[in-house]
C-alpha positions as CSV (number, residue, x, y, z in Angstrom):
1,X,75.5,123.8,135.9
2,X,74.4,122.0,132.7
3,X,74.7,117.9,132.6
4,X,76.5,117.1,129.9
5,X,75.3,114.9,126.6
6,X,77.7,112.3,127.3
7,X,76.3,111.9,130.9
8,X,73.4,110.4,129.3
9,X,74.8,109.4,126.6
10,X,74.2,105.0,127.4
11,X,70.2,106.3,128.7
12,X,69.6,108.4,125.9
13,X,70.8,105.3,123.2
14,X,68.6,102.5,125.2
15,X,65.5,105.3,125.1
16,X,66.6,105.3,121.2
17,X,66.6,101.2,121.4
18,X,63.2,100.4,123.3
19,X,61.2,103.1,121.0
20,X,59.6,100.8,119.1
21,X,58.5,99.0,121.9
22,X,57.5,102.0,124.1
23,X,55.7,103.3,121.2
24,X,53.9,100.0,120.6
25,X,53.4,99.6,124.5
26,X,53.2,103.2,126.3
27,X,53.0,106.2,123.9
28,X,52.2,109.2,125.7
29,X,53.7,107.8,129.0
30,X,57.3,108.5,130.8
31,X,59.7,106.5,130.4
32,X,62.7,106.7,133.4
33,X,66.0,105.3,132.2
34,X,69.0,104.5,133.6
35,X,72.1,103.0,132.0
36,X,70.9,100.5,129.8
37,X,67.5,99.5,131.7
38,X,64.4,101.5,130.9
39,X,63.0,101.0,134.5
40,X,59.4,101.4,134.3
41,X,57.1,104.0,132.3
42,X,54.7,106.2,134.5
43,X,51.7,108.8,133.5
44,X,53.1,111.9,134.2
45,X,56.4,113.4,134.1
46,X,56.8,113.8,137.9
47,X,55.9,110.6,138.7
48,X,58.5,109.5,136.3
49,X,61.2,111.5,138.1
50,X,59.8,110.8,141.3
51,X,60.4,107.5,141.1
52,X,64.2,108.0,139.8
53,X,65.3,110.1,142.6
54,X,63.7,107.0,145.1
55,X,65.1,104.3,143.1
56,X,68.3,105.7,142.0
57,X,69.2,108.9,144.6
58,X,70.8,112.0,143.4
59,X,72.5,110.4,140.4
60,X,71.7,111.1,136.4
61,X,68.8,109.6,135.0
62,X,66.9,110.1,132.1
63,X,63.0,110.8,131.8
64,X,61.3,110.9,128.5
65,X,58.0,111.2,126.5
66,X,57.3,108.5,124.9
67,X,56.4,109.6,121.3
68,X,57.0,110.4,117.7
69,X,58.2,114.1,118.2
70,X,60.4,115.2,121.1
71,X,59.9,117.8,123.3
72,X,63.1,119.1,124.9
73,X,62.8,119.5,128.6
74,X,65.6,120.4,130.6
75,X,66.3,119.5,134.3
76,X,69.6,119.5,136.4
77,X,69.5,118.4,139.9
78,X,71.3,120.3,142.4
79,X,71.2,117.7,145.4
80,X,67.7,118.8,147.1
81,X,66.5,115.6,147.4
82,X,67.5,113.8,150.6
């Protein structure tokens, strides 16, 4: 099961929005967004999703390197968080 674009599709605009800022602010960090908020920016990528699944549950979010080049990574949940 793939998640599709448009799923993300209001995260992955406010990511586009706040890069400036995040660049300015937390390059290199994580940034975990959901619908239009950016909800905080964490060290690692974990950490970052981590702190999705406890905030948000077993809904999409997006999680993303803040920086000039993107790196695609890939991750579909499949409801084994409790």
């Amino acid at each position: 099961m793939q998640v599709m674009p448009e799923t993300l599709s209001e995260e992955i605009r406010t990511f586009k929005q706040e890069h400036s800022h995040l660049m300015a602010t937390a390059r290199g960090k994580w940034a975990l967004v959901h619908d239009s908020s950016v909800l905080g920016v964490f060290d690692s990528q974990m950490q970052a999703i981590e702190a999705g699944y406890a905030q948000l549950g077993n809904v999409p979010f997006l999680v993303r390197q803040v920086c000039r080049a993107r790196r695609i990574h890939e991750m579909v949940s499949f409801g084994l968080v409790e």
